[in-house]
N, CA, C and O atoms as a GROMACS GRO file, in nm:
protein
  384
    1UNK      N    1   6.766  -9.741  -3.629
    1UNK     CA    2   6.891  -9.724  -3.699
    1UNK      C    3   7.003  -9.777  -3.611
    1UNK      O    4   7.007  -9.761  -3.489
    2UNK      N    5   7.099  -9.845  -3.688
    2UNK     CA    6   7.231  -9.887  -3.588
    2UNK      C    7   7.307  -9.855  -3.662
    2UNK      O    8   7.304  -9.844  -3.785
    3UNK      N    9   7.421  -9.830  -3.546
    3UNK     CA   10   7.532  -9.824  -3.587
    3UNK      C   11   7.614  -9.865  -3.580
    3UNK      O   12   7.665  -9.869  -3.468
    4UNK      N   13   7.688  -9.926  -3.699
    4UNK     CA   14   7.760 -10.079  -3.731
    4UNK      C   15   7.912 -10.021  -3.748
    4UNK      O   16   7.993 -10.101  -3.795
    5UNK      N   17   7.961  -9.884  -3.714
    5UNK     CA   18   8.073  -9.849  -3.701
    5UNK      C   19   8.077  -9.709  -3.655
    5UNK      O   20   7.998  -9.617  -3.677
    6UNK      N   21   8.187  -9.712  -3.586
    6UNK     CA   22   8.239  -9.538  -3.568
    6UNK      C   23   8.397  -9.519  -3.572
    6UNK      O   24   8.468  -9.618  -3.558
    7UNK      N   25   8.454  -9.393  -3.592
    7UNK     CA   26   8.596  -9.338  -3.677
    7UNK      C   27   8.570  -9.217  -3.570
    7UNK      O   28   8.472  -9.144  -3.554
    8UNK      N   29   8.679  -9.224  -3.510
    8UNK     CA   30   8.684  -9.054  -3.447
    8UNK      C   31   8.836  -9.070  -3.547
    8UNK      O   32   8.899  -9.170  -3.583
    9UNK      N   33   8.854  -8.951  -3.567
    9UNK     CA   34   8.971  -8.890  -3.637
    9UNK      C   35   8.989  -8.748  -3.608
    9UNK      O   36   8.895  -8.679  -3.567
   10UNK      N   37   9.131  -8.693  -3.633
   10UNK     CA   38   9.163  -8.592  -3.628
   10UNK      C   39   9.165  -8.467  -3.475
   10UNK      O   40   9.157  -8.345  -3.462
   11UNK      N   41   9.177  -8.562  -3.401
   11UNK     CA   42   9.219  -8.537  -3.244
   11UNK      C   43   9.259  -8.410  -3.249
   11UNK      O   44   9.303  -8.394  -3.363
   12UNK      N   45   9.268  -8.293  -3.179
   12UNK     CA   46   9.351  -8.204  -3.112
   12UNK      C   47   9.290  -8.142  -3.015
   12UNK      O   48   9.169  -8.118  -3.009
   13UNK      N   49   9.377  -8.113  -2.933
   13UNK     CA   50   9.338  -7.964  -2.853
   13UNK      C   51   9.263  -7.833  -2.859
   13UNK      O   52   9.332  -7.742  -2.903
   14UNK      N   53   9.151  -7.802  -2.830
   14UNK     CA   54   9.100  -7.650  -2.855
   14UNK      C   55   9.179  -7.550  -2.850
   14UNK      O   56   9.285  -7.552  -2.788
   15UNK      N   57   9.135  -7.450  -2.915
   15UNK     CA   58   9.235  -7.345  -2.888
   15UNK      C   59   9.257  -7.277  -2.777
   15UNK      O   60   9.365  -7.219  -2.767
   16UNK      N   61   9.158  -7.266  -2.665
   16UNK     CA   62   9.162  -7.234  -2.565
   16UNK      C   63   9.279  -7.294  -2.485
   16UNK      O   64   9.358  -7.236  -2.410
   17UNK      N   65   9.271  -7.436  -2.523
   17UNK     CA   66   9.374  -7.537  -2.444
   17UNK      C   67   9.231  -7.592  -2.307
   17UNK      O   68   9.264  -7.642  -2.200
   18UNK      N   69   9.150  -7.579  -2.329
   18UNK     CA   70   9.089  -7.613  -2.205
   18UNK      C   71   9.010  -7.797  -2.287
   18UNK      O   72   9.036  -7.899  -2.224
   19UNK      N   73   8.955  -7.805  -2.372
   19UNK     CA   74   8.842  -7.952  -2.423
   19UNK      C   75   9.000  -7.962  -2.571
   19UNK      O   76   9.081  -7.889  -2.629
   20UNK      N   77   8.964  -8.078  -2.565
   20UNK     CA   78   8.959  -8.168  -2.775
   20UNK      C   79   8.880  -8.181  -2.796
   20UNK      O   80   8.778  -8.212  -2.734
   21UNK      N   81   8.909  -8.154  -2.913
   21UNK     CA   82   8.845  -8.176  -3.045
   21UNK      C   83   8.842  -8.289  -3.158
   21UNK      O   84   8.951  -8.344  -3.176
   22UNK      N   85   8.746  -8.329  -3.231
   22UNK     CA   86   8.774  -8.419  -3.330
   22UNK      C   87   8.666  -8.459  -3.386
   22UNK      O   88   8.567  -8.412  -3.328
   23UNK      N   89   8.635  -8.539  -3.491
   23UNK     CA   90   8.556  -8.519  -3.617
   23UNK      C   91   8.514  -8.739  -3.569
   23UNK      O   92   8.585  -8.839  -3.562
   24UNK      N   93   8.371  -8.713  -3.550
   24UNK     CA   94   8.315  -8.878  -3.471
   24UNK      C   95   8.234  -8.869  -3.664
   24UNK      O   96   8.173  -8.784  -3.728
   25UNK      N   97   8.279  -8.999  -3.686
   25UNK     CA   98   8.222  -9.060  -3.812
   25UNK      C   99   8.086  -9.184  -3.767
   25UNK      O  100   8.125  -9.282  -3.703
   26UNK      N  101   7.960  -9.175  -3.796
   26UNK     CA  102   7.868  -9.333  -3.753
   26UNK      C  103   7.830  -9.344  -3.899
   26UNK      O  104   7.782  -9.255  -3.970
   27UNK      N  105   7.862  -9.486  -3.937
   27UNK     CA  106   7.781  -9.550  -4.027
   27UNK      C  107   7.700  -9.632  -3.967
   27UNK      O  108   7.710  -9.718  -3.880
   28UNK      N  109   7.597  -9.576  -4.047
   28UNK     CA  110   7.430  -9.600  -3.962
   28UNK      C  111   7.392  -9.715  -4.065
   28UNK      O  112   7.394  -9.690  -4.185
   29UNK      N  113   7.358  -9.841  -4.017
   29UNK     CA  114   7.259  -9.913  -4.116
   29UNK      C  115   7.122  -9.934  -4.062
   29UNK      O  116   7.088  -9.903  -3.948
   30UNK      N  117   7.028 -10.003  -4.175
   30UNK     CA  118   6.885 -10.019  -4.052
   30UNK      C  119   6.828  -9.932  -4.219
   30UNK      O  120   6.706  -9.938  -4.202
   31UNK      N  121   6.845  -9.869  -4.341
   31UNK     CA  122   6.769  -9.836  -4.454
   31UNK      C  123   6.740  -9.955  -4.488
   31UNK      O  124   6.730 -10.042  -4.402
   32UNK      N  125   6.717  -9.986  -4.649
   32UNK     CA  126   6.697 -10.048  -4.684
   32UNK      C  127   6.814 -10.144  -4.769
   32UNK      O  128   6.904 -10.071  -4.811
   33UNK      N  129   6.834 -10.289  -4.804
   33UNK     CA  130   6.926 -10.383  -4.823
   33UNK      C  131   7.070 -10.297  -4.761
   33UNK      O  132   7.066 -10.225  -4.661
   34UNK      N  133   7.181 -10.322  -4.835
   34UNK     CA  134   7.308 -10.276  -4.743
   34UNK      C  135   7.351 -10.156  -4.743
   34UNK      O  136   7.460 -10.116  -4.703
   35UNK      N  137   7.240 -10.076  -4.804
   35UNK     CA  138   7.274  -9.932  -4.780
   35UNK      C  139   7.323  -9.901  -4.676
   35UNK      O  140   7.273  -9.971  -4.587
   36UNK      N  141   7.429  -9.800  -4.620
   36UNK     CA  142   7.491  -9.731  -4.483
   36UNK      C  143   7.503  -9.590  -4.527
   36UNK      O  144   7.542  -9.544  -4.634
   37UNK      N  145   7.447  -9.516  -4.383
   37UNK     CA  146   7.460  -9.371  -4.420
   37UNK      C  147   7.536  -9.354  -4.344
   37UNK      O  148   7.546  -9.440  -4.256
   38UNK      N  149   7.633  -9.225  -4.343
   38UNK     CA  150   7.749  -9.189  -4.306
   38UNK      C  151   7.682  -9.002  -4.270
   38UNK      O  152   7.638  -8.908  -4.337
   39UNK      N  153   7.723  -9.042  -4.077
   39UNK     CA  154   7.706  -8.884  -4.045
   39UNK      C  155   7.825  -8.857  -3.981
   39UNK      O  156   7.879  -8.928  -3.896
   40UNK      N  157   7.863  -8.750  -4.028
   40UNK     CA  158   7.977  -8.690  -3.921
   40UNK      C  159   7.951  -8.589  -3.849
   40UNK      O  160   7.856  -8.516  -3.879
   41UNK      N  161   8.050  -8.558  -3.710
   41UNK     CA  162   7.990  -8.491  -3.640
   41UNK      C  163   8.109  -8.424  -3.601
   41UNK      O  164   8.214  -8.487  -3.586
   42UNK      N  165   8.100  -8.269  -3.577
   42UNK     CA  166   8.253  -8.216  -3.516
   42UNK      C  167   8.224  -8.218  -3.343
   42UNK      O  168   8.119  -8.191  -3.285
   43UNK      N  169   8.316  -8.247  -3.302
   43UNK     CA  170   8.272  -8.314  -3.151
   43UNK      C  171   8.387  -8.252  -3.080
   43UNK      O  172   8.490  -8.233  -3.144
   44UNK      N  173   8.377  -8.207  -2.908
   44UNK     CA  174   8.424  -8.164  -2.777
   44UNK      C  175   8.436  -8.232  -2.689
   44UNK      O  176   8.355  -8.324  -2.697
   45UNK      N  177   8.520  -8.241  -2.571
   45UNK     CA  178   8.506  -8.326  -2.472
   45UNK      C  179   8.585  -8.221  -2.366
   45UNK      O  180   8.623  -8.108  -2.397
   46UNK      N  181   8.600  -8.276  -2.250
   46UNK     CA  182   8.671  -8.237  -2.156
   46UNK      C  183   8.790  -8.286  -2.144
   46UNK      O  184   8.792  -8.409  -2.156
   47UNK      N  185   8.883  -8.241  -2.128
   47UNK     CA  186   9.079  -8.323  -2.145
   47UNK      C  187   9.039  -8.418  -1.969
   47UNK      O  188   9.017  -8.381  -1.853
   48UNK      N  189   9.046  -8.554  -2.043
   48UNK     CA  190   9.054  -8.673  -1.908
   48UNK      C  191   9.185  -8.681  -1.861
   48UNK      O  192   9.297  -8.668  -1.911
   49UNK      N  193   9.126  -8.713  -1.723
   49UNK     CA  194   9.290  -8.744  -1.618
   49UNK      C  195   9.302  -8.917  -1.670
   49UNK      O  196   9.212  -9.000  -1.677
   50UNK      N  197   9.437  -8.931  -1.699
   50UNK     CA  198   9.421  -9.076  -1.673
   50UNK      C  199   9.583  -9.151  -1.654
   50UNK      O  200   9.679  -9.079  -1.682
   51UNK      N  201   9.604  -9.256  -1.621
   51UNK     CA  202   9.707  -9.337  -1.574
   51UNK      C  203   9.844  -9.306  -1.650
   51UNK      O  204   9.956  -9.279  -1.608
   52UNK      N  205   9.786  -9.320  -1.794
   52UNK     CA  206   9.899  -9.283  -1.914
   52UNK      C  207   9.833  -9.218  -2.052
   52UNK      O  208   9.720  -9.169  -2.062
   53UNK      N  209   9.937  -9.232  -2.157
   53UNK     CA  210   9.930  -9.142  -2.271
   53UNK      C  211   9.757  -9.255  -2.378
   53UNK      O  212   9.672  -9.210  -2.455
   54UNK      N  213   9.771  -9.360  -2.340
   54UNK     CA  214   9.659  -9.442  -2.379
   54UNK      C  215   9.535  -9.470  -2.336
   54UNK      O  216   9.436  -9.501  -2.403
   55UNK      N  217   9.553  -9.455  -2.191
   55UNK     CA  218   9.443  -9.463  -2.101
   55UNK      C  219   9.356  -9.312  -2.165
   55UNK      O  220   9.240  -9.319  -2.207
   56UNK      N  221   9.408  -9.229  -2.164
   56UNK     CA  222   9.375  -9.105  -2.174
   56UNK      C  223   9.323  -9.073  -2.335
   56UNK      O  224   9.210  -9.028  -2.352
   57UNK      N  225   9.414  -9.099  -2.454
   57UNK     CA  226   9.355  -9.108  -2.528
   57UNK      C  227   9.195  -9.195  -2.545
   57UNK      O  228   9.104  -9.148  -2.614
   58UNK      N  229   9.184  -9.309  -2.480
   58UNK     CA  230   9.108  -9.354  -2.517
   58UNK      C  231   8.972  -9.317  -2.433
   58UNK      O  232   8.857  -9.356  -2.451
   59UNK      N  233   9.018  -9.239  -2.347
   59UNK     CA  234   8.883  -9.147  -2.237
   59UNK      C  235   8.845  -9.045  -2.372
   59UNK      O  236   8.735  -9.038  -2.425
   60UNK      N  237   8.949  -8.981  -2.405
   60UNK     CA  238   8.964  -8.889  -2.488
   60UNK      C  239   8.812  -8.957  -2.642
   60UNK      O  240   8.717  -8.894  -2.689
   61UNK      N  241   8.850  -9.070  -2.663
   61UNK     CA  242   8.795  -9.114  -2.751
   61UNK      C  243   8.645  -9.119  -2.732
   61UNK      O  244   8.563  -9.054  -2.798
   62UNK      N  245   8.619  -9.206  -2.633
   62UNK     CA  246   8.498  -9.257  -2.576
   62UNK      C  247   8.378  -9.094  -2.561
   62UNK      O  248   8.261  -9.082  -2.597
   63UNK      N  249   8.500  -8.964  -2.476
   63UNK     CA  250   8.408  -8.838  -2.478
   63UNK      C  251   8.346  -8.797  -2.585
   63UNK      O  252   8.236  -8.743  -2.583
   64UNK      N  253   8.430  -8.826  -2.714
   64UNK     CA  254   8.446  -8.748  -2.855
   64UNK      C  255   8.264  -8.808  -2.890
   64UNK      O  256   8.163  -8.742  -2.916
   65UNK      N  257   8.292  -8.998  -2.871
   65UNK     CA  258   8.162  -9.014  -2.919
   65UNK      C  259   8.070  -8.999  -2.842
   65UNK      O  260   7.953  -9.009  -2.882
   66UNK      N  261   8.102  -8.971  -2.711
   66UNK     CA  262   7.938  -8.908  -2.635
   66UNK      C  263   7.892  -8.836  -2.654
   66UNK      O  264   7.773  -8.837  -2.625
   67UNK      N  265   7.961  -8.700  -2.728
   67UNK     CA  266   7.925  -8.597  -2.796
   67UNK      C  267   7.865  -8.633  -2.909
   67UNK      O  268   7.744  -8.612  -2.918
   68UNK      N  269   7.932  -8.691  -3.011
   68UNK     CA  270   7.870  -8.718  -3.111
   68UNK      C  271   7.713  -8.788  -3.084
   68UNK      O  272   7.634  -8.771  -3.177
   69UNK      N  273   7.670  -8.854  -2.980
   69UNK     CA  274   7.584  -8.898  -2.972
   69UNK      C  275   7.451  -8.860  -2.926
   69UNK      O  276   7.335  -8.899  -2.938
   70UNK      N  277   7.534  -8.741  -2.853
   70UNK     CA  278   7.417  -8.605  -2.784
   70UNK      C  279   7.368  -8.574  -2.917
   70UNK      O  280   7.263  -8.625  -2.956
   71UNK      N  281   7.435  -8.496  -2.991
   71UNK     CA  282   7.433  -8.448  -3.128
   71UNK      C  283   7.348  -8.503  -3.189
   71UNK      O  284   7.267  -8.428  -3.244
   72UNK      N  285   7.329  -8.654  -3.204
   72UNK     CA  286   7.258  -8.714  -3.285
   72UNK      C  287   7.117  -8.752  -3.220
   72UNK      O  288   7.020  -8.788  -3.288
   73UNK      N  289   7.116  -8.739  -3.096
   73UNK     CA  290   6.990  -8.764  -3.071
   73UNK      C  291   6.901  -8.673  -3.072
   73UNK      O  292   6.786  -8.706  -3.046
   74UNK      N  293   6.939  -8.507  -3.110
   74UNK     CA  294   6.893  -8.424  -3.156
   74UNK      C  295   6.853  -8.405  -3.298
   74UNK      O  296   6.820  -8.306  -3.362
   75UNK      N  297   6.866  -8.519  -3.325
   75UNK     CA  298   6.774  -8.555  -3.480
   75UNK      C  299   6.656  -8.522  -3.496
   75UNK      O  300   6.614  -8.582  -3.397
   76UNK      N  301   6.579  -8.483  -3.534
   76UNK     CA  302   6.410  -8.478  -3.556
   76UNK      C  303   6.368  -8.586  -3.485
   76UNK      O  304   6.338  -8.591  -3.365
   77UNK      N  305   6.369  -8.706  -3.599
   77UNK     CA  306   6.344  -8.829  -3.592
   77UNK      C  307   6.368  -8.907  -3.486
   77UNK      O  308   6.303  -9.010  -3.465
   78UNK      N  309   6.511  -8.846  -3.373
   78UNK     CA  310   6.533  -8.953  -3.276
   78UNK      C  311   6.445  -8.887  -3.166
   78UNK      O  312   6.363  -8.947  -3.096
   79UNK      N  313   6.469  -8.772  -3.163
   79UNK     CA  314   6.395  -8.686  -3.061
   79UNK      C  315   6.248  -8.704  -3.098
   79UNK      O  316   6.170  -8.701  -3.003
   80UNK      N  317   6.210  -8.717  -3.187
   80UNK     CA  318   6.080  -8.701  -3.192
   80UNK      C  319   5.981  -8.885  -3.140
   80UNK      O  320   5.863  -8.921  -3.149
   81UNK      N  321   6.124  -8.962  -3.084
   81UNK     CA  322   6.106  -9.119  -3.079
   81UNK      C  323   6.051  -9.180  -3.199
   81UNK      O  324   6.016  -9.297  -3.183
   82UNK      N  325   6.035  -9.127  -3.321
   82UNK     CA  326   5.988  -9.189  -3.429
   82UNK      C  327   6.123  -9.299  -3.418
   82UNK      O  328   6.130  -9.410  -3.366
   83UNK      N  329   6.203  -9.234  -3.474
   83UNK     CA  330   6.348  -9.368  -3.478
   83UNK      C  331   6.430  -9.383  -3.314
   83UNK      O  332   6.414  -9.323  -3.208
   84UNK      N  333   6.508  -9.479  -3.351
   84UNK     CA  334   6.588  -9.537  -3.217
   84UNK      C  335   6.727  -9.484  -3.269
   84UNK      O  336   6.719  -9.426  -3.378
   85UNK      N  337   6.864  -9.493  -3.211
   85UNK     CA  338   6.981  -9.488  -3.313
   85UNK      C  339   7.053  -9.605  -3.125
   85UNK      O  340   7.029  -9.598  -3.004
   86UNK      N  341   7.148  -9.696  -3.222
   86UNK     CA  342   7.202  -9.780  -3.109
   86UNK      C  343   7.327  -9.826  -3.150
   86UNK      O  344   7.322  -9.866  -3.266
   87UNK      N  345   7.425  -9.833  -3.105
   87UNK     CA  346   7.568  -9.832  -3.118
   87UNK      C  347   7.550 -10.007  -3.120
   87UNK      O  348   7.541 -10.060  -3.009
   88UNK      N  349   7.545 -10.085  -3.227
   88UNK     CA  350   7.600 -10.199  -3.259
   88UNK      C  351   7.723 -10.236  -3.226
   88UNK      O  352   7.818 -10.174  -3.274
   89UNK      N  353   7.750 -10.388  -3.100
   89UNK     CA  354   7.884 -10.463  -3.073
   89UNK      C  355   7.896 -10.515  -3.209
   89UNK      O  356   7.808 -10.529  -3.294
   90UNK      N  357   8.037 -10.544  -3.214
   90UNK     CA  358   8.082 -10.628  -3.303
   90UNK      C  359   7.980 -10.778  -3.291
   90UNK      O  360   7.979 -10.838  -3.399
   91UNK      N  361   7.916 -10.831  -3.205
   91UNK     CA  362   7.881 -10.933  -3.235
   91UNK      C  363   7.700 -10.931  -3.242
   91UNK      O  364   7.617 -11.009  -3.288
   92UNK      N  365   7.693 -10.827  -3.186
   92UNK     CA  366   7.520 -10.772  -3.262
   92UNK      C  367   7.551 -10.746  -3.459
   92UNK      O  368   7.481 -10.782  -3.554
   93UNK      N  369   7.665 -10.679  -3.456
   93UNK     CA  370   7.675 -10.642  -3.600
   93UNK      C  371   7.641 -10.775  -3.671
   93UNK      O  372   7.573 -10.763  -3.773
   94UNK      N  373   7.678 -10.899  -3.633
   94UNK     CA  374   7.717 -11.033  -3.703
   94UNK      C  375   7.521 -11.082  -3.714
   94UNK      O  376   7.460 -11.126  -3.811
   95UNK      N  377   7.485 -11.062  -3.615
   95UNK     CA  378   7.336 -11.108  -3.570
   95UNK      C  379   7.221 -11.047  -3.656
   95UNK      O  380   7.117 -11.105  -3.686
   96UNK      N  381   7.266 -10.895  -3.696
   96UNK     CA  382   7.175 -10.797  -3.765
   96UNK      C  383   7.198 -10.790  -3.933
   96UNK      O  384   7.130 -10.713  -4.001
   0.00000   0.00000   0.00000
């Protein structure tokens, strides 16, 4: 299965104030003709140190989908190595 896109949305702060939060979207292709399945995942990270307000968001981003990705490899199917799941570049997307 690949995945030919991801959407983090809806950023905030925990309530604790200690991790963010936010909602990691993968459209998975790899079924059959152009079908795409769509999993979402509510996702945590640790608040990153970084240079500025962008640098940081985008640490911020990158954690959201490592989570999401832990998450998913706790699939039956991925865990069980029956399936693969692999974050498609924009220019693998073009190739596949």
């Amino acid at each position: 299965m690949n995945i030919v896109e991801t959407r983090v949305q809806n950023i905030h702060p925990a309530e604790n104030g200690c991790r963010m939060q936010g909602n990691v979207t993968f459209y998975i292709s790899g079924g059959l003709g152009e079908r795409r399945d769509i999993v979402n995942y509510d996702c945590s990270c640790a608040i990153p140190v970084g240079n500025n307000s962008s640098e940081r968001m985008a640490l911020i981003k990158q954690g959201l989908k490592n989570d999401a990705m832990r998450q998913a490899r706790r699939m039956p199917e991925i865990r069980s190595g029956q399936d693969t799941l692999d974050i498609l570049t924009p220019c693998d997307q073009a190739a596949a």
